[in-house]
C-alpha positions in Angstrom: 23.1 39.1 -5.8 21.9 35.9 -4.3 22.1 37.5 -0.7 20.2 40.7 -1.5 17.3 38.0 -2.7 17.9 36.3 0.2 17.5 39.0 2.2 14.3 40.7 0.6 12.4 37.1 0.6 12.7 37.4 5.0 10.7 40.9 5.6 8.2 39.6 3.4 7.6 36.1 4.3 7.3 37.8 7.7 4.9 39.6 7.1 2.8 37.4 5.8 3.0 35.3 8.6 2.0 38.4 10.5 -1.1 39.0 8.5 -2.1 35.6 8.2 -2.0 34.8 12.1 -4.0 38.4 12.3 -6.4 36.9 10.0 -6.8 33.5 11.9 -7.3 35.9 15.6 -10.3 37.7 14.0 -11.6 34.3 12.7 -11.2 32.8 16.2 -13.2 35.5 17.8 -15.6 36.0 15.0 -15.9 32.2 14.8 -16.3 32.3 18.7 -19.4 35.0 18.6 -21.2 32.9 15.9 -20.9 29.9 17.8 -22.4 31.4 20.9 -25.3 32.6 19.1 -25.3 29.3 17.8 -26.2 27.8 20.7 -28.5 30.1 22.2 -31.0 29.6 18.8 -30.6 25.6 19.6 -31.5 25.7 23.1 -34.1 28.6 22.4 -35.3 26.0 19.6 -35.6 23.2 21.5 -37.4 24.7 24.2 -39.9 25.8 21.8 -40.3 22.3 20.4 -40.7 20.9 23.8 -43.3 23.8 25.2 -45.3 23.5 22.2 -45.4 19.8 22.0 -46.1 19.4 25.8 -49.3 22.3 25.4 -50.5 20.6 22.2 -50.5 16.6 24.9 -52.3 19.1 28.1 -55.5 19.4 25.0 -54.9 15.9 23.3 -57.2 13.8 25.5 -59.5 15.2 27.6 -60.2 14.7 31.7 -62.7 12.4 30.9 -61.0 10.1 28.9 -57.9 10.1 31.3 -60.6 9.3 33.8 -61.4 6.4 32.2 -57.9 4.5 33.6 -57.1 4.4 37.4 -56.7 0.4 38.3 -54.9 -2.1 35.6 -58.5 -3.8 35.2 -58.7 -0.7 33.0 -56.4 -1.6 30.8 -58.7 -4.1 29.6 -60.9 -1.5 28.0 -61.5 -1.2 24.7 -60.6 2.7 24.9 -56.9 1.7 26.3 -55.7 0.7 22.9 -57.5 3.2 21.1 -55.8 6.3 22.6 -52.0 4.7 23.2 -52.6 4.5 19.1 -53.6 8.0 18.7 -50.4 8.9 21.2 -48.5 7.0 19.1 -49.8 9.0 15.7 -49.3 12.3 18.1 -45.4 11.5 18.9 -45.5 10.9 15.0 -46.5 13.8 14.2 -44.9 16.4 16.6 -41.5 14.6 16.4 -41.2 13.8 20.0 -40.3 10.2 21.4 -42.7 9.9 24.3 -45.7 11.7 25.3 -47.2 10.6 28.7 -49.8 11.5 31.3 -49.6 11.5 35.1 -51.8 12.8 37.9 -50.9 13.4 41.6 -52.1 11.2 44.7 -53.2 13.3 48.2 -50.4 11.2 50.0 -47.6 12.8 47.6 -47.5 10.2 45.0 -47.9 10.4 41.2 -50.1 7.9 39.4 -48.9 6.9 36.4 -52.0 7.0 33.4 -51.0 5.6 29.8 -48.1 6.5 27.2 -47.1 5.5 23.7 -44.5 3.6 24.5 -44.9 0.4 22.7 -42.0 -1.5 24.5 -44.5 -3.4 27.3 -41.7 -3.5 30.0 -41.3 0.5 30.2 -45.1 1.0 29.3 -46.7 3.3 32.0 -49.8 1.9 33.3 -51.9 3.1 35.8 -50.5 0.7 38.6 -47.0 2.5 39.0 -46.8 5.4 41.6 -43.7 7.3 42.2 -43.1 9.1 45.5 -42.7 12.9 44.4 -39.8 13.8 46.8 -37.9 10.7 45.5 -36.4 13.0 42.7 -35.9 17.0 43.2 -36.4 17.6 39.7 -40.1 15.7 40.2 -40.6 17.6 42.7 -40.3 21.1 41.0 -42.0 20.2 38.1 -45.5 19.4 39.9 -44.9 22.2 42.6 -45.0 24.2 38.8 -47.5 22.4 37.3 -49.5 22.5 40.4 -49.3 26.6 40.2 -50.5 26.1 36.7 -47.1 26.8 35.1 -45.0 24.6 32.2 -42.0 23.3 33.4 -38.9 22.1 30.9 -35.5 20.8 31.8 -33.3 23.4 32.9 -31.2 23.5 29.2 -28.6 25.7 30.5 -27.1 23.8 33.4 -27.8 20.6 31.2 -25.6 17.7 30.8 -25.9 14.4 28.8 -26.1 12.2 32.4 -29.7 13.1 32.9 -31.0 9.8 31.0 -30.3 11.4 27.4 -33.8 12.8 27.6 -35.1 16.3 27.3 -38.1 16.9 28.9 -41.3 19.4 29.2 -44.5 18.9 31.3 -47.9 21.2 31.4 -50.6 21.6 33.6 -54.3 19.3 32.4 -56.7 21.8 33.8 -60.5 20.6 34.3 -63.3 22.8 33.2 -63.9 24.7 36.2 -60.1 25.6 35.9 -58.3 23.7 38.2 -55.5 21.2 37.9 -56.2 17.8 36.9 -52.9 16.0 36.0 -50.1 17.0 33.7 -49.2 16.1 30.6 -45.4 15.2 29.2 -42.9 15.1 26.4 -39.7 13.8 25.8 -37.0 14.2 23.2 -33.5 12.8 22.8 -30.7 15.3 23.6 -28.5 14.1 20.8 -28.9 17.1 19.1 -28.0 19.5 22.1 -25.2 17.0 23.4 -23.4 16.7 20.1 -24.0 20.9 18.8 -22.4 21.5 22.4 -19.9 18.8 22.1 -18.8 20.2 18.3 -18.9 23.3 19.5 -16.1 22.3 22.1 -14.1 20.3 19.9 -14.1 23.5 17.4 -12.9 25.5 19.6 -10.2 23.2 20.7 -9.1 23.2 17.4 -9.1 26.7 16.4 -7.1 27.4 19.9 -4.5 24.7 19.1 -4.5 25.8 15.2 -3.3 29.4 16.3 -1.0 28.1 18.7 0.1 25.6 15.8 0.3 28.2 13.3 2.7 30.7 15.7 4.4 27.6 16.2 5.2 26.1 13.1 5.8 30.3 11.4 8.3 30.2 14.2 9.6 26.9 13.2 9.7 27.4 9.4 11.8 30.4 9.3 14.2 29.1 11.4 14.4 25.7 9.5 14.3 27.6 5.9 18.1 27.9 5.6 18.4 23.9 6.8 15.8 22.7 4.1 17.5 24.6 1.4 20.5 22.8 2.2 19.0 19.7 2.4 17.7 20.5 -0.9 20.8 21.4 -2.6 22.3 18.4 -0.9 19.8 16.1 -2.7 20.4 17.5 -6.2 24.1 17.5 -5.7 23.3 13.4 -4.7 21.4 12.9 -7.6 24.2 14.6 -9.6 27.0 12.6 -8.3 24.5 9.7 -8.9 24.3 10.3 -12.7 27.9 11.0 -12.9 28.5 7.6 -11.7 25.7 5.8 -13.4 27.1 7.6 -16.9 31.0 6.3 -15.5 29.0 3.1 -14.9 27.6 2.8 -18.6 30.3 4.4 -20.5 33.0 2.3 -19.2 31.5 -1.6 -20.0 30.4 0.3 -23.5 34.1 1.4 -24.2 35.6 -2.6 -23.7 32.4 -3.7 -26.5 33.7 -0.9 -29.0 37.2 -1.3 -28.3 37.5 -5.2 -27.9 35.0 -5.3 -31.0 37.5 -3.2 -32.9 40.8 -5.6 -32.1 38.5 -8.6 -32.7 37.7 -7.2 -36.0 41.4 -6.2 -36.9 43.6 -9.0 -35.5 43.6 -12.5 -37.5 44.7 -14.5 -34.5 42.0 -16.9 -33.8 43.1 -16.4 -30.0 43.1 -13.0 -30.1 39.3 -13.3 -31.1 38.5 -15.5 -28.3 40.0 -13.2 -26.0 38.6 -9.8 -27.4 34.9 -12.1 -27.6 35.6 -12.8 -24.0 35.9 -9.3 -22.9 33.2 -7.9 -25.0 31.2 -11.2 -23.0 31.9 -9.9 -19.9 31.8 -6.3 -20.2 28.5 -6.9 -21.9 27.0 -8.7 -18.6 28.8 -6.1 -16.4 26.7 -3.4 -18.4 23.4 -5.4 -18.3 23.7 -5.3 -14.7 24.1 -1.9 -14.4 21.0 -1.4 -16.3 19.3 -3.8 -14.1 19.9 -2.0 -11.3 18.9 1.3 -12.7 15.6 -0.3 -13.5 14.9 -1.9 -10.4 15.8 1.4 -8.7 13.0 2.8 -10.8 10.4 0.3 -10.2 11.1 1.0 -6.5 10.6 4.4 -7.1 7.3 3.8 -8.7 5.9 1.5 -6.4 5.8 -1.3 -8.6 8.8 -3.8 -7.3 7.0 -7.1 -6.7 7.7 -10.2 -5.4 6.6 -13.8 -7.1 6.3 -16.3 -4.7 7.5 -20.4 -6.0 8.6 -23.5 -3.7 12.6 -24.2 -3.6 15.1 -26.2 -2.4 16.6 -23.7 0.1 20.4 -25.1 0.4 20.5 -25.7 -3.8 19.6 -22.1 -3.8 22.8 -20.7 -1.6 25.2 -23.5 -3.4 23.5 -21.9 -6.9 24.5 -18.4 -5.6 28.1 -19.7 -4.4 28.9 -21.4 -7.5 28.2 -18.0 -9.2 30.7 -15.8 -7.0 33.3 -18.6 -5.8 35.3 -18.0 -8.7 35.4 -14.0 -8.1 36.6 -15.4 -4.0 39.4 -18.0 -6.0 40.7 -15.4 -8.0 42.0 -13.4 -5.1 42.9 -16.4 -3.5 40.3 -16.2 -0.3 38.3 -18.8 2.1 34.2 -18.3 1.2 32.8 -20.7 3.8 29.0 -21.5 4.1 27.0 -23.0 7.2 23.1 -23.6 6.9 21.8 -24.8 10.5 19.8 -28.0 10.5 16.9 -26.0 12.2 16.0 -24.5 8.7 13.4 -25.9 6.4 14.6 -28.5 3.5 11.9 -26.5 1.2 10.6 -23.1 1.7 8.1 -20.7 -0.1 9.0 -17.5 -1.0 10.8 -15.9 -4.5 14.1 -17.5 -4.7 15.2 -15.3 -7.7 15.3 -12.0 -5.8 16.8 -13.6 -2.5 19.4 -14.7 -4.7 20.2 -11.2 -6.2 20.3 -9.9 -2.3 22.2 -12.6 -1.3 24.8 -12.3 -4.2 25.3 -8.7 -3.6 25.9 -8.9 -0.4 28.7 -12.2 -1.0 30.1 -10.2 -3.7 30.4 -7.1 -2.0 32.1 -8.9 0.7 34.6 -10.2 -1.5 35.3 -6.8 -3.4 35.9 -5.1 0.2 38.0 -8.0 1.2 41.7 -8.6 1.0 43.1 -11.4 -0.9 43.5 -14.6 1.5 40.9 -12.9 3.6 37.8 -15.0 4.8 34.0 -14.7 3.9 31.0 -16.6 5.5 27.6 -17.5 4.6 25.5 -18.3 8.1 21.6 -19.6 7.5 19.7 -20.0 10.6 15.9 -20.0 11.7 15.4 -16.9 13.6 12.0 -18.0 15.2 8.6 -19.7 14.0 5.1 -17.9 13.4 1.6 -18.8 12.1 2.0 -18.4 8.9 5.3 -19.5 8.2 8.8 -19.1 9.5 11.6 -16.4 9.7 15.2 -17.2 8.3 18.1 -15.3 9.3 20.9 -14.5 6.7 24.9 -13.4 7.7 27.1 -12.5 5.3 30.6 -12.0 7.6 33.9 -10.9 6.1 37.3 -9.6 7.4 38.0 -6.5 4.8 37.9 -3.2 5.3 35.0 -2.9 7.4 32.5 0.5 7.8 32.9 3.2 9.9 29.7 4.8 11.2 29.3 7.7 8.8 29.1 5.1 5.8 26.9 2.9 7.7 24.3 5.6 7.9 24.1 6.2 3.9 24.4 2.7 3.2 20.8 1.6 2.5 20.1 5.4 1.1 19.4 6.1 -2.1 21.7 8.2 -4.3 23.9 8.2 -1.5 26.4 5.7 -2.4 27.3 6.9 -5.9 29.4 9.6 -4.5 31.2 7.5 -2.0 35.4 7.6 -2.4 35.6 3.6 -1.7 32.6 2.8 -4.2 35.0 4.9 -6.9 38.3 2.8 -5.7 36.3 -0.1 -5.6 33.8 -0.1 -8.5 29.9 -0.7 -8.8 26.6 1.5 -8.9 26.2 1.6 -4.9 22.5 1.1 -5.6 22.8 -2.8 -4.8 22.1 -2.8 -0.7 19.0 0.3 -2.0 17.9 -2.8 -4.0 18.3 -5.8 -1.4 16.9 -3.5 1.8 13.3 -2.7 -0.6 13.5 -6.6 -1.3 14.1 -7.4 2.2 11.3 -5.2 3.3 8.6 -6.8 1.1 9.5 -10.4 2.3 8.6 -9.0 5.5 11.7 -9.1 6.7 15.1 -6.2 7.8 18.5 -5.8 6.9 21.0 -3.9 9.0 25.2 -4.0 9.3 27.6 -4.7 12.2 30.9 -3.5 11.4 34.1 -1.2 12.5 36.7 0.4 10.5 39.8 -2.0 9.7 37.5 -4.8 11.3 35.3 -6.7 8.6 32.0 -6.3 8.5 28.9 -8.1 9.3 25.5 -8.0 7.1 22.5 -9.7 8.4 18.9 -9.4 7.3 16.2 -11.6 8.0 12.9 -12.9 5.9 9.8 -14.9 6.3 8.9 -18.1 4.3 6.6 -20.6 4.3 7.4 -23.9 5.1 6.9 -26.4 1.8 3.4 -28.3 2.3 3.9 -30.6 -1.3 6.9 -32.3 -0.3 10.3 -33.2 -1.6 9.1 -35.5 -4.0 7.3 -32.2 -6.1 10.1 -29.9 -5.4 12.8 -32.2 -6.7 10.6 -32.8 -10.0 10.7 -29.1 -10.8 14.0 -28.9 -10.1 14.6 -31.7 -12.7 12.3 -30.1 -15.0 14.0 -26.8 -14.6 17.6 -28.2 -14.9 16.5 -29.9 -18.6 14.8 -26.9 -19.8 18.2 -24.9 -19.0 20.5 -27.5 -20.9 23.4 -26.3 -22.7 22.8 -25.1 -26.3 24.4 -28.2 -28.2 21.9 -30.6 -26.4 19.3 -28.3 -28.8 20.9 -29.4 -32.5 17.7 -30.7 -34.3 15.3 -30.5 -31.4 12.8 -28.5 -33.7 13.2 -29.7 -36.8 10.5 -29.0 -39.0 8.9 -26.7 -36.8 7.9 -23.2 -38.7 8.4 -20.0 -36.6 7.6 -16.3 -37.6 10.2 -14.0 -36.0 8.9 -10.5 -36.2 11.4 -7.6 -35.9 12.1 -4.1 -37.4 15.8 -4.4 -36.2 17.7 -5.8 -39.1 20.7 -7.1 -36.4 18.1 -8.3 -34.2 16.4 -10.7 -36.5 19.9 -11.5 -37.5 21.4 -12.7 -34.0 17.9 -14.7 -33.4 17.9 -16.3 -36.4 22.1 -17.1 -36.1 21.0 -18.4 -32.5 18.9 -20.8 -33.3 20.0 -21.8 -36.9 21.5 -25.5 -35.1 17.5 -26.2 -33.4 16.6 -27.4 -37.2 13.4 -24.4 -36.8 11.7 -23.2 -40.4 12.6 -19.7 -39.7 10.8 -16.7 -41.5 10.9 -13.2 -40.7 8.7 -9.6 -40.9 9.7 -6.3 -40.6 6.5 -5.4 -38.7 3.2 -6.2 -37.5 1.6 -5.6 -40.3 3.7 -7.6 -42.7 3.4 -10.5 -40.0 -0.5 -10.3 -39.6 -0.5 -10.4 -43.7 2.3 -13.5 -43.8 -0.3 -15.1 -41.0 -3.9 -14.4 -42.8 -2.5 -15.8 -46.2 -1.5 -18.8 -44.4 -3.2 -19.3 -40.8 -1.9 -22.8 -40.0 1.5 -22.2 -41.5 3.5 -20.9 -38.1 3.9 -23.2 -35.1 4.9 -19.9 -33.3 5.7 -16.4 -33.3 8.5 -14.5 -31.8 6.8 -11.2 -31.8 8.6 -7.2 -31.0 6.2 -5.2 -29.4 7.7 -1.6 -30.5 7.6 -1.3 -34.5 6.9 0.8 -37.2 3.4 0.8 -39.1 1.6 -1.9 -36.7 3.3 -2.3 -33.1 3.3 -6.2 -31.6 0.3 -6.0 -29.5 -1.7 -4.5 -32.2 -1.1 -7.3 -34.2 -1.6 -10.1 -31.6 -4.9 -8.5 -31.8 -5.6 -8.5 -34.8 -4.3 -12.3 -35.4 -6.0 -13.5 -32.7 -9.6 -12.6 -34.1 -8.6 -14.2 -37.6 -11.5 -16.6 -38.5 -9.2 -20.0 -38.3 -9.8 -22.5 -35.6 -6.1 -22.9 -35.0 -5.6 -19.6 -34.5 -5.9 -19.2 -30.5 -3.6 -22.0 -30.2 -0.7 -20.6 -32.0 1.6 -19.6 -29.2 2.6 -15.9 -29.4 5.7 -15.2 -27.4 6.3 -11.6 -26.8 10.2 -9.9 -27.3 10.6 -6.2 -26.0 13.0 -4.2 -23.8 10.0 -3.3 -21.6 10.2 -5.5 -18.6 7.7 -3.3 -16.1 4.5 -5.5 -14.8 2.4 -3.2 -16.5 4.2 -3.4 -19.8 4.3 -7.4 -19.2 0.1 -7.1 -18.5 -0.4 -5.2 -21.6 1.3 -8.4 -23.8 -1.2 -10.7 -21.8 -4.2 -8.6 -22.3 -3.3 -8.3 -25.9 -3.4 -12.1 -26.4 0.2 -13.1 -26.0 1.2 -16.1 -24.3 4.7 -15.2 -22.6 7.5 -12.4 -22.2 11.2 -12.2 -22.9 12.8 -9.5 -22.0 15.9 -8.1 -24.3 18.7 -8.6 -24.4 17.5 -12.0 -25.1 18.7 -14.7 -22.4 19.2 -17.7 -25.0 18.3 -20.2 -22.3 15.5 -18.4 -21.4 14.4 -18.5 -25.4 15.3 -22.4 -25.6 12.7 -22.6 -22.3 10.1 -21.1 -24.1 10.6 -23.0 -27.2 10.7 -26.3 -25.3 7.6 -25.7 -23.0 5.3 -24.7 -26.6 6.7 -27.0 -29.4 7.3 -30.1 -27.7 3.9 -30.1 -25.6 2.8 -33.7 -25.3 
């Protein structure tokens, strides 16, 4: 069945690319015809403009006033002015840019006589002469005028070197008939240059367009059958990709049920712990699978970002070491680090996504790698610009190394889900998609150096700028930054008496918020929804110190009632912090809770430190 489809879809396809390039021939030569005429009415138009302009200037001023101007004394007359403004109002009116008057000498010279042109330096006066056999074309237009005849620039043989002018000149007779002097016109050829120039340029295109067409017909059938692989190739990539993503998922969510289960069952307080542990860990391993999925979409939309602080640059890579050395202890192997002196104390750039490239690529490097193998960290200034400085990253290990045909899906997406070591080994593969788009927007490049059975080598590269505040600021926000993240128990009683509205539809939600911070000594109450909270709020507006509000509820969603609680009529009211909790964590969604009139964003599953931040920075606000 599929073949006989297959084989009907050819003929016709075809023969539609028969009919269609038939079509496009008797365009080209219709198209070809027009055009011709085309030009023939221009030029026949033109040379009507310019004959007709140039007979109306031969009647304009009579003999007698051009007699009145042979010497530059004459300029002084008062009739000089008075006709260059009437030529002025005739070039005006008959659309021409210069209309001019010149009458011959017996030794084969022409006299210049007046113009309206009202630049002085190429104003014709009746002091310039001009030797008639200087120019041939001069010299045929008064042996015509002469004879009583017109005489217009030859349009046919005309190209746009001839001063960009178009010309026309006509006999002045006198009233017993004879020639006095003859009388011009001129006209830009902008209008002949660029209809003959299009003209070209269409026809170029319409010759390369078949030639294109044939081309690319020819080229499309025969690269039909490759696309449609390609296609099917995709989809079954995106299919492996879900399979793996739904492994991925399903795996950290059967350790939470089951080690929930034997946590609920056994009695053993050590049993607990250990069944809390696992549920702990397969938890965070689940969060960052999620993670990843989401930062694979905001790729995919466009709408990964980067924000920009000033950090200590070795704290950072000891922060990221102290968070996989215990992964490189546990199978016993050497993770050495080595930061060059040439790189910058304190940098500019956004340490949190370096560090998630960075720690992919150091915990990759232990996953591939043996136990008592050896993994490296190498920092180094790759070179210095205007703007800043780039910093080179290497991330060297001894395992199992790459062979080419890896290497070349590596930094593709989908493409790693399906890999046989990424099953044996674990993980989303969507890790080195993420680092290469970060990479990429720090301005930087990530590439691999590696051999089967040799180790591999992962470099990429950045750009920073170099700290211009000092050591002194930078160490202050790191102290601040360390306080704010302090462990829980340095919390007990740090809020006593401090009233906060948690609003939540989730029953366990409010529950594990409300557990969580039970030791901070907060007055804790609670609504179902926005519109119970705006009610609790507008019977009592200077009750709550702050609210914990969910964005996605029944009856009144979160930003709704911000709103709402933000145009209440008490004076406190915009000073009440407003602290926004929902699983949306996109820019646009985090916009949308700062237009609404909230003052900050946490992002569920609720980081408890990131909660006891918040808390800190709007309660205890000197």
């Amino acid at each position: 069945m599929i073949k006989r489809k297959a084989g009907t879809k050819f003929p016709l396809v075809y023969a539609l690319f028969f009919i269609s390039s038939t079509f496009m021939l008797v365009v080209a030569v219709v198209f070809s015809v027009y055009t011709n005429g085309m030009e023939r009415e221009t030029v026949n138009s033109i040379q009507n403009h310019l004959q007709a302009s140039a007979q109306y200037a031969s009647v304009f001023l009579t003999v007698d006033e051009l007699e009145l101007f042979y010497t530059a004394e004459d300029m002084e007359r008062p009739e000089w002015d008075e006709i260059r403004t009437r030529l002025q109002r005739f070039a005006e009116d008959t659309q021409v840019l210069y209309v001019y008057y010149w009458r011959f000498t017996e030794d084969g010279y022409l006299q210049y006589i007046i113009d309206n042109d009202e630049d002085e330096e190429y104003m014709v006066t009746p002091e310039l002469f001009f030797a008639i056999e200087d120019d041939p074309f001069t010299a045929e237009a008064v042996t015509r005028i002469k004879a009583g005849e017109i005489w217009v620039t030859d349009l046919g043989e005309y190209t746009d070197s001839w001063d960009s002018l178009l010309s026309a000149a006509v006999p002045v007779f006198r009233d017993d008939g004879t020639v006095y002097c003859a009388a011009g016109v001129d006209i830009s050829d902008e209008v002949l240059v660029t209809m003959r120039s299009n003209i070209r340029i269409m026809r170029f295109i319409l010759v390369f367009s078949l030639l294109m067409s044939i081309l690319s017909g020819f080229l499309g059938m025969r690269s039909y059958s490759k696309k449609a692989i390609q296609s099917a190739n995709a989809s079954l990539s995106k299919s492996h990709f879900l399979s793996a993503m739904s492994h991925e998922i399903r795996t950290p969510l059967n350790a939470i049920i089951g080690m929930t289960a034997i946590g609920k069952r056994t009695q053993d307080i050590d049993e607990k712990d250990r069944a809390f542990t696992k549920v702990e860990g397969a938890s965070s391993h689940l969060l960052g699978v999620i993670n990843d999925v989401l930062d694979i979409a905001k790729i995919e939309a466009n709408k990964f970002e980067l924000s920009p602080v000033e950090y200590n640059f070795e704290k950072m890579i000891m922060k990221v070491i102290t968070v996989v050395s215990y992964r490189a202890e546990e199978k016993q192997q050497l993770l050495a680090v080595n930061i060059d002196s040439n790189v910058p104390e304190y940098v500019v750039g956004d340490d949190l996504h370096l560090v998630q490239v960075i720690t992919n690529l150091l915990s990759n490097a232990i996953k591939f790698t043996p136990e008592g193998g050896k993994i490296e960290l190498l920092a180094s200034l790759a070179d210095e610009a205007a703007d800043g400085c780039r910093l080179r990253i290497d991330v060297v290990d001894n395992g199992i190394g790459i062979s080419p045909e890896q290497q070349s899906k590596l930094f593709k997406m989908y493409e790693q889900a399906e890999s046989d070591t990424n099953r044996k080994f674990g993980g989303t593969g969507l890790g080195l998609v993420i680092s290469k788009r970060i990479i990429e927007l720090m301005g930087g490049s990530i590439w691999v150096e590696s051999e089967l059975g040799k180790g591999a080598r992962f470099i990429f590269t950045f750009k920073v700028l170099r700290s211009e505040k000092g050591s002194d600021y930078i160490n202050e926000n790191f102290s601040a930054t360390a306080t704010q993240s302090d462990d829980s128990r340095q919390m007990d009683g740090k809020f006593t008496g401090i009233r906060m509205l948690i609003v939540e539809d989730i029953e366990i939600n409010r529950e594990i918020l409300i557990s969580l911070l039970d030791h901070t000594g907060l007055i804790i109450d609670s609504a179902e929804n926005g519109k119970e909270a705006l009610d609790m709020v507008e019977s009592a507006a200077d009750k709550y110190d702050i609210i914990l509000m969910d964005v996605q509820m029944p009856v009144m969603d979160g930003l709704s009632a911000t709103r709402h609680i933000r145009n209440l009529p008490s004076c406190k009211i915009n000073e009440l912090p407003i602290i926004a909790m929902t699983a949306n964590v996109f820019k646009d969604d985090i916009e949308a809770c700062h237009s609404a009139g909230m003052n900050d964003h946490l992002s569920k599953p609720l980081d408890v430190d990131k909660v006891y931040e918040l808390l800190s920075k709007y309660l205890l606000k000197q």
